[in-house]
C-alpha positions as CSV (number, residue, x, y, z in Angstrom):
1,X,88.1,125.3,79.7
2,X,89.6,124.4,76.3
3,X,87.6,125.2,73.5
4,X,89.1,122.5,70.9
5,X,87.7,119.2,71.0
6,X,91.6,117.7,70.9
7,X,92.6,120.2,73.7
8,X,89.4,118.9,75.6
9,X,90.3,115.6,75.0
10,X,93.7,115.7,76.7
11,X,92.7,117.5,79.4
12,X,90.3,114.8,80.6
13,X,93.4,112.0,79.7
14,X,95.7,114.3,81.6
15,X,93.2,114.3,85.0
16,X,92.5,110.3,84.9
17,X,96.3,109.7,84.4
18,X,96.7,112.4,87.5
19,X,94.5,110.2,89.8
20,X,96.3,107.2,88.8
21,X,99.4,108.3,89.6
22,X,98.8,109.8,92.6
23,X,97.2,106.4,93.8
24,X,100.4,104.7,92.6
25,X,103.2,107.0,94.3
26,X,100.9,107.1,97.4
27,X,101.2,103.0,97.0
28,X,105.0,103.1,96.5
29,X,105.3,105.8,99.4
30,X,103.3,103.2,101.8
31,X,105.0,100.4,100.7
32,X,109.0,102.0,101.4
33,X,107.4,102.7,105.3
34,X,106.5,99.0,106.1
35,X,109.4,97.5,103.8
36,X,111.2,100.1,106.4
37,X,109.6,98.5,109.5
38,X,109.6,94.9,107.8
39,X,113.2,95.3,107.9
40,X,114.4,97.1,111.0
41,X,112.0,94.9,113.2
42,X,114.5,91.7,114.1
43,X,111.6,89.3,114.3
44,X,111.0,88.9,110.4
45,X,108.6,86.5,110.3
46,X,106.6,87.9,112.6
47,X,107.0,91.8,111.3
48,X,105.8,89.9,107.7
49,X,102.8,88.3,109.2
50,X,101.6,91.9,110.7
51,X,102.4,93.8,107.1
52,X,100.5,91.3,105.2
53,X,97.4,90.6,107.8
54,X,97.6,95.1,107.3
55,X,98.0,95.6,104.0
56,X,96.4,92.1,101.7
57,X,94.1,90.4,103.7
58,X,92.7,89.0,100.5
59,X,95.9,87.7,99.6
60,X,96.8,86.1,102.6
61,X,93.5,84.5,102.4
62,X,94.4,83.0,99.2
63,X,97.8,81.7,100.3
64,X,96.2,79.9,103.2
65,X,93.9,78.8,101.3
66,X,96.2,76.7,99.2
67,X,97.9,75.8,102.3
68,X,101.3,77.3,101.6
69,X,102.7,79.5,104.1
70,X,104.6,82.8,102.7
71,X,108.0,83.2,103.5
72,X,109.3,86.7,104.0
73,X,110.9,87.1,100.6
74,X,107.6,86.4,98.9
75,X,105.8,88.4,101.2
76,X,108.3,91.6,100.5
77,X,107.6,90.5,96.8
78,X,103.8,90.4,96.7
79,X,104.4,94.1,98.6
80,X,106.1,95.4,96.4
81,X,104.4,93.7,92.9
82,X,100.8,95.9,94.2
């Protein structure tokens, strides 16, 4: 335990920025599997549907929503923008 208040300080700013980028290479590591899958599958369209239905439901909500049908590039890009 640090007995400074400065040293006590950074220790809690260096556990929060720990957590987050965990979460955030645990995100990226996810995301290089299914781009992986999104890309060896040789239906596209189909291997897109699945990883967004799997991964942003909200999202797909949204797009159907406003009626517009993602293509696969936007899908790999609203993958990869999370």
């Amino acid at each position: 335990m640090p007995n400074i208040d400065s040293a006590a300080k950074r220790l809690r700013q260096n556990v929060k920025r720990q957590r987050f980028n965990r979460m955030r290479k645990s995100r990226v590591k996810t995301a290089e599997v299914n781009l992986t899958y999104i890309l060896a599958n040789k239906d596209n369209e189909t291997a897109v549907a699945e990883f967004l239905a799997a991964f942003f439901p909200a999202d797909v909500k949204k797009a159907k929503e406003a009626g517009k049908a993602l293509t696969g590039k936007e899908a790999v890009d609203l993958a990869l923008s999370k």
